[in-house]
C-alpha positions as CSV (number, residue, x, y, z in Angstrom):
1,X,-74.4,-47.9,133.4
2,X,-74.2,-44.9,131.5
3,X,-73.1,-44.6,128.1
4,X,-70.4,-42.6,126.8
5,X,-71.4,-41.0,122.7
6,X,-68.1,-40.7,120.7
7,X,-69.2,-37.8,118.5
8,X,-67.7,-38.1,115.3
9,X,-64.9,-35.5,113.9
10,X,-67.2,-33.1,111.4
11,X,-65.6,-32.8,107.8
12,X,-64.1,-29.7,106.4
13,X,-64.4,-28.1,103.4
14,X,-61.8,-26.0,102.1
15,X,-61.8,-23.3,99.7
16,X,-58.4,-21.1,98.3
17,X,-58.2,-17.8,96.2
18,X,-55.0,-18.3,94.3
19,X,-52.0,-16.2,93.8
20,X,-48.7,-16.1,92.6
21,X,-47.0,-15.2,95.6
22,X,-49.6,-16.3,98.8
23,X,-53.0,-18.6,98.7
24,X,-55.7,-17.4,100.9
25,X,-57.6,-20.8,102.4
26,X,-60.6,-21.0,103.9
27,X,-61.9,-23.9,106.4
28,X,-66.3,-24.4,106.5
29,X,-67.6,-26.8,108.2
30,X,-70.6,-29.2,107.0
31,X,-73.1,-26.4,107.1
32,X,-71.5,-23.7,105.8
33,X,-69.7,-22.0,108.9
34,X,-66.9,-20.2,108.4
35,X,-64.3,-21.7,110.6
36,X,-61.1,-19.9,109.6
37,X,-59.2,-17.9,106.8
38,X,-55.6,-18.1,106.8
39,X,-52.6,-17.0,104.0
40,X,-49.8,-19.5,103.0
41,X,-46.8,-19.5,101.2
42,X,-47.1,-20.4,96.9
43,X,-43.8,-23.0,98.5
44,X,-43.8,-26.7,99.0
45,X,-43.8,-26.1,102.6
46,X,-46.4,-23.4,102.2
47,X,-48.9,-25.9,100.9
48,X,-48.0,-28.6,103.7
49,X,-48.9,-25.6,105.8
50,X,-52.0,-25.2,104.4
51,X,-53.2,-28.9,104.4
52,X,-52.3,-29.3,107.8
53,X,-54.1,-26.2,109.0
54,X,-57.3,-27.3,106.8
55,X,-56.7,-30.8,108.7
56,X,-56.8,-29.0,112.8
57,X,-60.2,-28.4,111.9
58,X,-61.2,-31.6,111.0
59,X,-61.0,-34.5,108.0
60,X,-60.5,-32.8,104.9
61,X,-63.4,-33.9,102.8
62,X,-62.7,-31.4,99.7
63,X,-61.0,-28.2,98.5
64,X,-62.2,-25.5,96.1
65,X,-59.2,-23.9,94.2
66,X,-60.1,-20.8,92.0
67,X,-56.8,-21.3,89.0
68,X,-56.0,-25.0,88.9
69,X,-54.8,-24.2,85.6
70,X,-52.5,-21.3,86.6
71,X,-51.6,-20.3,89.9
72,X,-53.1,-23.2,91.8
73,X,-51.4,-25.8,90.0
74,X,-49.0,-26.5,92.2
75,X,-51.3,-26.7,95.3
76,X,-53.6,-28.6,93.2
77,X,-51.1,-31.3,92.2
78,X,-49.6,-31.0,95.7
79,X,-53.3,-32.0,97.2
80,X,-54.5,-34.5,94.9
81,X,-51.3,-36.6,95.8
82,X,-52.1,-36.1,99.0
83,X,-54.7,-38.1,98.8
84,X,-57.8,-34.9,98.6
85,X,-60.3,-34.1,96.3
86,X,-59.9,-30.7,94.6
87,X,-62.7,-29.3,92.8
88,X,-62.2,-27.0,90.0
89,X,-64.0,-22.9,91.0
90,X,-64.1,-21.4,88.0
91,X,-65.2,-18.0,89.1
92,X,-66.3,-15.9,92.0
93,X,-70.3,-15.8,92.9
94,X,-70.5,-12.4,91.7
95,X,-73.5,-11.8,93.9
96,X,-71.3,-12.0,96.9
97,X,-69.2,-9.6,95.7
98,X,-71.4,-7.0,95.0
99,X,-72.8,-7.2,98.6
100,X,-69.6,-7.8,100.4
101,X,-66.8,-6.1,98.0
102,X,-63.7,-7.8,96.9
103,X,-61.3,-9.3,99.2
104,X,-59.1,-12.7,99.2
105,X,-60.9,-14.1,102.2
106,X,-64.4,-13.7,100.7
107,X,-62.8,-15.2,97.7
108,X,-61.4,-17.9,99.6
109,X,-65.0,-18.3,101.4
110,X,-67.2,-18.3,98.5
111,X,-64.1,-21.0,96.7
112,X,-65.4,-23.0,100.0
113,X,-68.8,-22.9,99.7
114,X,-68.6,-23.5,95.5
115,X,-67.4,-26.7,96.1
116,X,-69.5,-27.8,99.6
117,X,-73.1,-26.4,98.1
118,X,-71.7,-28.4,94.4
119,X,-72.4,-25.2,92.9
120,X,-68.8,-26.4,91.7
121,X,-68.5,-29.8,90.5
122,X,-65.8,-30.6,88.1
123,X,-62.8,-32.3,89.6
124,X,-59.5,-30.4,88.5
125,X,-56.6,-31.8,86.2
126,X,-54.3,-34.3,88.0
127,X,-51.6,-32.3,86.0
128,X,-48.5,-35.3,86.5
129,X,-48.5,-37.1,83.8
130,X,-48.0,-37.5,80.0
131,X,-50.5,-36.1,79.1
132,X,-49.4,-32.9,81.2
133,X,-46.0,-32.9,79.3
134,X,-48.2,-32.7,75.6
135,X,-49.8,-29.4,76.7
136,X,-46.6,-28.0,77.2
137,X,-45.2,-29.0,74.1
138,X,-48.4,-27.5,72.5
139,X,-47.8,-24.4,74.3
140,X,-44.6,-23.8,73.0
141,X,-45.1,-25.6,69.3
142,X,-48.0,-23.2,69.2
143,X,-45.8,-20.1,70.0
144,X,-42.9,-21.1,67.5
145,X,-45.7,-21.7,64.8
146,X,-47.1,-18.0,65.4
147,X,-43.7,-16.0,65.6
148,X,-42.9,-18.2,62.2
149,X,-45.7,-16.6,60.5
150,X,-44.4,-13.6,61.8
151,X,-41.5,-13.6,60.4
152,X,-42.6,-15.0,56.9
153,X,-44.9,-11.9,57.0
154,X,-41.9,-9.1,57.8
155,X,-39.4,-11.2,55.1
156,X,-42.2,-10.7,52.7
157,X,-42.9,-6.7,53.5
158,X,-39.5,-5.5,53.7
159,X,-39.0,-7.3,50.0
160,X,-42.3,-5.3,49.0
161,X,-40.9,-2.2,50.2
162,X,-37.2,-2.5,50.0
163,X,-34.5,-1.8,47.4
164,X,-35.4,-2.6,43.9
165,X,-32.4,-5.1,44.0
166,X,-33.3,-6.9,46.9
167,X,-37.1,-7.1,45.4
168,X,-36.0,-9.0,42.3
169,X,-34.1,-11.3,44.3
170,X,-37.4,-12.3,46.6
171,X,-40.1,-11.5,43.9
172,X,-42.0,-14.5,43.4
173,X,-40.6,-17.0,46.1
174,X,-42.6,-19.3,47.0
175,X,-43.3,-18.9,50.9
176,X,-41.9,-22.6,51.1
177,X,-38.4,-21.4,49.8
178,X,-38.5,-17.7,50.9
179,X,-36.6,-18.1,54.2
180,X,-34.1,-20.4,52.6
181,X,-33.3,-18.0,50.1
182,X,-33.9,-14.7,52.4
183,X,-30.6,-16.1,54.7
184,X,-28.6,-16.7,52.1
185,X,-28.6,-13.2,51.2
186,X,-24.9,-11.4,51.8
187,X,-25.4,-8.2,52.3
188,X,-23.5,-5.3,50.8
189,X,-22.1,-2.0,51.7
190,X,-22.8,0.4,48.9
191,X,-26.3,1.8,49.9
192,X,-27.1,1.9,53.7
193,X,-31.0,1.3,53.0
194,X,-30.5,-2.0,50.9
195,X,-27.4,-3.2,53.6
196,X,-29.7,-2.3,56.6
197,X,-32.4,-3.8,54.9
198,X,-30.8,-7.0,53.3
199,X,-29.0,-7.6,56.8
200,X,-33.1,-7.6,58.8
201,X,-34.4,-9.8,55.8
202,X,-31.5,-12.2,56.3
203,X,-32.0,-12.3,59.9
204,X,-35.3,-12.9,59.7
205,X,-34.5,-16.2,57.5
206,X,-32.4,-17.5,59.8
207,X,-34.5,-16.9,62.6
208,X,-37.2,-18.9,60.6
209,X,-35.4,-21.5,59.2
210,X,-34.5,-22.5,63.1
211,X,-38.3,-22.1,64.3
212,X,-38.8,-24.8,61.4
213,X,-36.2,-26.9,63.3
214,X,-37.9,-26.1,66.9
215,X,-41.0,-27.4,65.6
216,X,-39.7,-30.5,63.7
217,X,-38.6,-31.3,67.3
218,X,-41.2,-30.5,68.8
219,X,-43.4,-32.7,66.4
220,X,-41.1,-35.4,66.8
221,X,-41.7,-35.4,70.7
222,X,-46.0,-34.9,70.6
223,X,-45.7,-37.8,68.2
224,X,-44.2,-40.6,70.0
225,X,-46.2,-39.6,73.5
226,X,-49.3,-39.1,71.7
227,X,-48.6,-42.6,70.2
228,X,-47.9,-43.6,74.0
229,X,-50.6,-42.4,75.6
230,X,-53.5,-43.1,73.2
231,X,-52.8,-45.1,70.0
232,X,-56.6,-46.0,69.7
233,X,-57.5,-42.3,69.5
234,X,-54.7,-42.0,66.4
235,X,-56.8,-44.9,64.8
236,X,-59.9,-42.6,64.5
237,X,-60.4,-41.3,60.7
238,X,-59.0,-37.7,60.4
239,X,-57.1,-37.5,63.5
240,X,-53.7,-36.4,63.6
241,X,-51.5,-36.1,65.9
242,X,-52.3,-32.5,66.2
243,X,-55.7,-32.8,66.9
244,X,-55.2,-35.9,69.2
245,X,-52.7,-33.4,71.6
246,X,-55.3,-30.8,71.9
247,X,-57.9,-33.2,72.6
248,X,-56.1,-35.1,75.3
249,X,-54.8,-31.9,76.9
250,X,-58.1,-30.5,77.2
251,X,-59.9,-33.7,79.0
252,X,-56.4,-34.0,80.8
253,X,-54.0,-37.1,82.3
254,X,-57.6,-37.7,85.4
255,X,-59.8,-38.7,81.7
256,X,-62.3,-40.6,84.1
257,X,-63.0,-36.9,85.4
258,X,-65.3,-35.9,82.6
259,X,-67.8,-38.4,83.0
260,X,-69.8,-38.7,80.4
261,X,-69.9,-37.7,76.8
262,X,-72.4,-35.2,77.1
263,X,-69.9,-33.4,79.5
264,X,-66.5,-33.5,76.8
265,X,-69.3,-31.9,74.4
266,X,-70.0,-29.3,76.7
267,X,-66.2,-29.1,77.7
268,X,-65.6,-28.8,73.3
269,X,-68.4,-26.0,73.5
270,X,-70.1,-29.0,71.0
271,X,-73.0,-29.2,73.1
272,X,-76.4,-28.2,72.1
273,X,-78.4,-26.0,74.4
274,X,-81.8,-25.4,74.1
275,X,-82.8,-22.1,72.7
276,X,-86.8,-21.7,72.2
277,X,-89.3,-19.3,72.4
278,X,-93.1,-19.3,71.9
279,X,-93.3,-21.4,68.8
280,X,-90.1,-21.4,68.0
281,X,-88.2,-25.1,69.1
282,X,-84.6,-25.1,68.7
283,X,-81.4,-25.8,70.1
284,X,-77.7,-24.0,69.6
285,X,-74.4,-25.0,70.1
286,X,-72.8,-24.1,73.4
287,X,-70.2,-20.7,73.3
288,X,-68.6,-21.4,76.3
289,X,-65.8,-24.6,76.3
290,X,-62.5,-24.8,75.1
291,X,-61.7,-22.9,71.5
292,X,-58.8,-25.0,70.9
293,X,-60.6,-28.3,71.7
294,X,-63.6,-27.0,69.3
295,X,-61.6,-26.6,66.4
296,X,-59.8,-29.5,66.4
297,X,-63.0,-31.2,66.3
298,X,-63.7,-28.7,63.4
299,X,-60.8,-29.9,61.5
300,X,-61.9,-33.8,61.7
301,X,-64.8,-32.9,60.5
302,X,-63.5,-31.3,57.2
303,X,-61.3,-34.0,56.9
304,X,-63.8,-36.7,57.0
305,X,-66.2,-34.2,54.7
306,X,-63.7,-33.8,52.2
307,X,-62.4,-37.5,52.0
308,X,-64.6,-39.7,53.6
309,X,-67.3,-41.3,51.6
310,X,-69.5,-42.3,54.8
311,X,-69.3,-38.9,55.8
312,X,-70.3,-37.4,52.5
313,X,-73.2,-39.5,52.1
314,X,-74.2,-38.0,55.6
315,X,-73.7,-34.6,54.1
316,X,-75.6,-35.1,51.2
317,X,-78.7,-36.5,52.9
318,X,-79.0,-34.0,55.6
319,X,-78.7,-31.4,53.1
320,X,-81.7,-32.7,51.3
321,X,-83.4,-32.7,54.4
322,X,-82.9,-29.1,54.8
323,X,-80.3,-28.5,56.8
324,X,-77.4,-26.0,55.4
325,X,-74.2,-26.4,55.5
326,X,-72.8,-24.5,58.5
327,X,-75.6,-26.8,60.8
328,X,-74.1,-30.5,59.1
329,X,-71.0,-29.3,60.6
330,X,-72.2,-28.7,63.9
331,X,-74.1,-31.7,63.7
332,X,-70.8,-33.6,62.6
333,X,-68.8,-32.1,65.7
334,X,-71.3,-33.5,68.1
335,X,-70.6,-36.6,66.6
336,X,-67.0,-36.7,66.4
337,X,-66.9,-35.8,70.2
338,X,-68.9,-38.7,70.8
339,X,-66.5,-40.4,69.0
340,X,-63.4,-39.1,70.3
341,X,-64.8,-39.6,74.3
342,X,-64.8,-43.5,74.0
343,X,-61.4,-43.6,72.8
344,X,-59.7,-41.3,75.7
345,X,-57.2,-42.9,78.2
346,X,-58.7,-44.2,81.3
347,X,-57.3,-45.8,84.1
């Protein structure tokens, strides 16, 4: 009696160039064959649309998104609930686009075959949690912080340069009490340059004073999530709430998905890489990672340098050893990430 072979459905890898209007997919089969390139929609629907196509082919094993962080976080988040694996492309193979120009569906290929060859390996940010809401809050405490010191900066020109009046009044505030004082100001009509000028320096304090309320909000909000999400990480000596946001926004709400601590280093740019030649044996740190994530680390460091004694006995023996200053830091950074990896929220 003959025998009937059942051959198993062949998985599909998928692979989209992002956009903000349309997302150009890709479907390659287990050895690389180019199955189909389609566009979709940047909608809800438009992402059902996609999956489902992706699915016709086959079982979705994984999908390559160029942007997780920008345009493709919706399709991202919209996959990952759906129960698929989306793996982070960075960046075009360059190589491919020299020989075969520029186009969305070569993008959308090469996404593809990123993530099936694992030239692409790191799993994208969930982005649907908590830890998804501090980044935001960042974003925008970050902005009020910079357009504060803006207008500190403007108060304290147009003082400089303004009426002789107006500059006794604001000589010598402290930068503390300058925007206080700068919106209490009540402009007068009798010269047009000191009343133009008295009415932009009071409007400037103003507009300060309520960026200092903006943050104290926004303060008020990173410190009771951060407190949520990882209390143990607040425990750590010289973190702050601060630097606690910026690191758990850069390993994201999916923690588990950096999987060692070797990789957060390499994610902080903390990471030494080797860097001989002939005789010469050394290592450097890593310029690639996140800048934000890197400083923060910085700033534990000086903390624990300044007022730790453990620390400072570190400092002082290393420096006897030889090393300078600058390399005890980097040294100390290594560490702290180390440090800061064992305490991040996992499910």
């Amino acid at each position: 009696m003959a025998m009937t072979i059942v051959e198993a459905p062949r998985p599909v890898t998928g692979g989209v160039d992002t956009h903000l209007e349309v997302h150009v997919a890709a479907a390659l089969d287990p050895i690389g064959g180019v199955l189909g390139v389609e566009s979709f929609s940047t909608t809800p629907r438009g992402y059902r649309s996609l999956l489902k196509w992706l699915g016709s082919f086959g079982p979705v094993a994984k999908v390559g998104v160029e942007g997780t962080g920008t345009y493709g976080a919706g399709l991202a988040r919209f996959l990952r609930t759906s129960g698929v694996e989306v793996i982070e492309v960075s960046r075009p193979n360059r190589e491919a686009r020299r020989l075969q120009g520029k186009s969305d569906p070569v993008d959308a290929v090469e996404a593809a075959r990123s993530a099936l060859s694992g030239r692409a390996r790191a799993t994208a940010k969930s982005r649907d949690g908590q830890v998804e809401a501090i980044r935001v809050l960042l974003v925008a405490k970050r902005s009020a912080r910079v357009a504060r010191i803006r207008a500190l900066t403007q108060i304290r020109n147009l003082s400089v340069t303004g009426p002789d009046g107006l500059r006794a009044r604001l000589h010598g505030v402290s930068t503390d009490t300058l925007a206080g004082k700068a919106a209490r100001l009540r402009p007068r009509r009798s010269d047009p340059v000191e009343h133009g000028t008295s009415v932009a320096v009071a409007s400037l304090g103003r507009r300060v004073l309520a960026l200092e309320e903006e943050i104290a909000r926004l303060d008020e909000l990173l410190s009771e999530l951060v407190a949520d999400v990882a209390p143990q990480l607040l425990e750590l000596y010289g973190v702050g709430i601060d630097t606690a946001a910026v690191l758990l926004a850069v390993a994201g709400d999916n923690a588990e998905r950096v999987r060692s601590e070797a990789a957060f280093a390499r994610l902080c740019g903390v990471a030494p890489l080797p860097a001989s030649s002939g005789k010469t044996n050394r290592h450097r740190l890593s310029r690639a990672g996140n800048r934000q994530a890197n400083q923060a680390l910085w700033r534990i460091v000086m903390t624990r340098m300044a007022l730790d004694p453990r620390t400072k006995d570190y400092v002082e023996r290393r420096t006897k050893e030889g090393l300078s200053k600058r390399e005890v830091i980097r040294v100390l950074k290594r560490y702290v990430a180390r440090e800061v990896y064992r305490h991040l929220p996992r499910p």
